[in-house]
N, C-alpha and C positions, 0 to 999 in steps of 0.2 A: 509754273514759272512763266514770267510774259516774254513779253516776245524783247524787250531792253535788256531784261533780267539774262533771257540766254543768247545776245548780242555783247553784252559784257562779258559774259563766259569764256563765248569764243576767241576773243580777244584777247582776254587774260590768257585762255592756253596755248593760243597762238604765240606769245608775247614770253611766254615759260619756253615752250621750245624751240624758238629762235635763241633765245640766253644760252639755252644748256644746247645747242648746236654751234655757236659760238665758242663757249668755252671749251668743248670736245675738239675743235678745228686748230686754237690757239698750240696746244703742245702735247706730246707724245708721249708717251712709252716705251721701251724697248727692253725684254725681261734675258741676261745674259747670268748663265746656270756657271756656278763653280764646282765641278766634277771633275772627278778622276782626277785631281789636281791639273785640269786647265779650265779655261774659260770659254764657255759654250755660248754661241759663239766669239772665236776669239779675233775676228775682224767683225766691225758696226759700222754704218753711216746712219748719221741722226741730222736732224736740225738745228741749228740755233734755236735754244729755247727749253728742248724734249731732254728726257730724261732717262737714265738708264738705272732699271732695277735688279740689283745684282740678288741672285738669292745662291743662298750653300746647301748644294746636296752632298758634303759630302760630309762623312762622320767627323770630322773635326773641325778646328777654327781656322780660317783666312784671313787677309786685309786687304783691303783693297784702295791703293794708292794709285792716285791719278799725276801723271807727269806731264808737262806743255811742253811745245815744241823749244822753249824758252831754259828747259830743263829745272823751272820752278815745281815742287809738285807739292799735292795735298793727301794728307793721308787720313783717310774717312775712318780709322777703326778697326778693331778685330772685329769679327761677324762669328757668332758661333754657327753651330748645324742648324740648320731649320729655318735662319732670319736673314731677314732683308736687309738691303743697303742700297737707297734709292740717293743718286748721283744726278745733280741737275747742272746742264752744259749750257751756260747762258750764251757764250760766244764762238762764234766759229775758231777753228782750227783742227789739230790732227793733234791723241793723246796718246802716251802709253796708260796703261791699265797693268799693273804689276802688284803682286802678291807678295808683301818682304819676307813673311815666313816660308813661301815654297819660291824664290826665287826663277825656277821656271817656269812659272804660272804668266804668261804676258797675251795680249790683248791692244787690239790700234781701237782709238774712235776716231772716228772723222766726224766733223760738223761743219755743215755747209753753212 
């Protein structure tokens, strides 16, 4: 390899992992466990942006409805055992998180 050949290299992967540090820095994660019938954890602060992956450990099915401070809400779904329910909070505010089949199932998100 000459010496342009691994000048372009470097460059090229320099240029890869700046993109994928980029896009890692952009938006979050946050993984909130549905057990024992509540929500682990059942207060969050997130960003504008990030996204909360909800998974069910528990042997049966949930749902997991998001309420605004506006009292508009969205209801993402049953989830059975075992599956994910990945929730993206584009805009700031403070949510309920509420389970319609377990009624006591609640959870706040905040996002700044």
């Amino acid at each position: 390899m000459n010496y342009k050949s691994r000048v372009l290299a470097g460059v090229i992967g320099v240029m890869i992992g700046i993109s994928g540090w980029a896009v890692a820095a952009h938006a979050a994660e946050t993984v909130v466990d549905q057990k024992g019938l509540k929500f682990v954890p059942n207060t969050v602060t997130i960003n504008a942006g990030d996204s909360i992956r909800f998974t069910n450990g528990d042997p049966f099915t949930h749902d997991v409805t998001v309420i605004s401070a506006d009292g508009s809400s969205s209801d993402k779904g049953l989830q059975q055992h075992g599956k994910d329910n990945v929730v993206a909070f584009p805009k700031s505010g403070t949510f309920s998180i509420v389970c319609k089949m377990h009624p006591n199932m609640k959870a706040t998100v905040t996002v700044k």
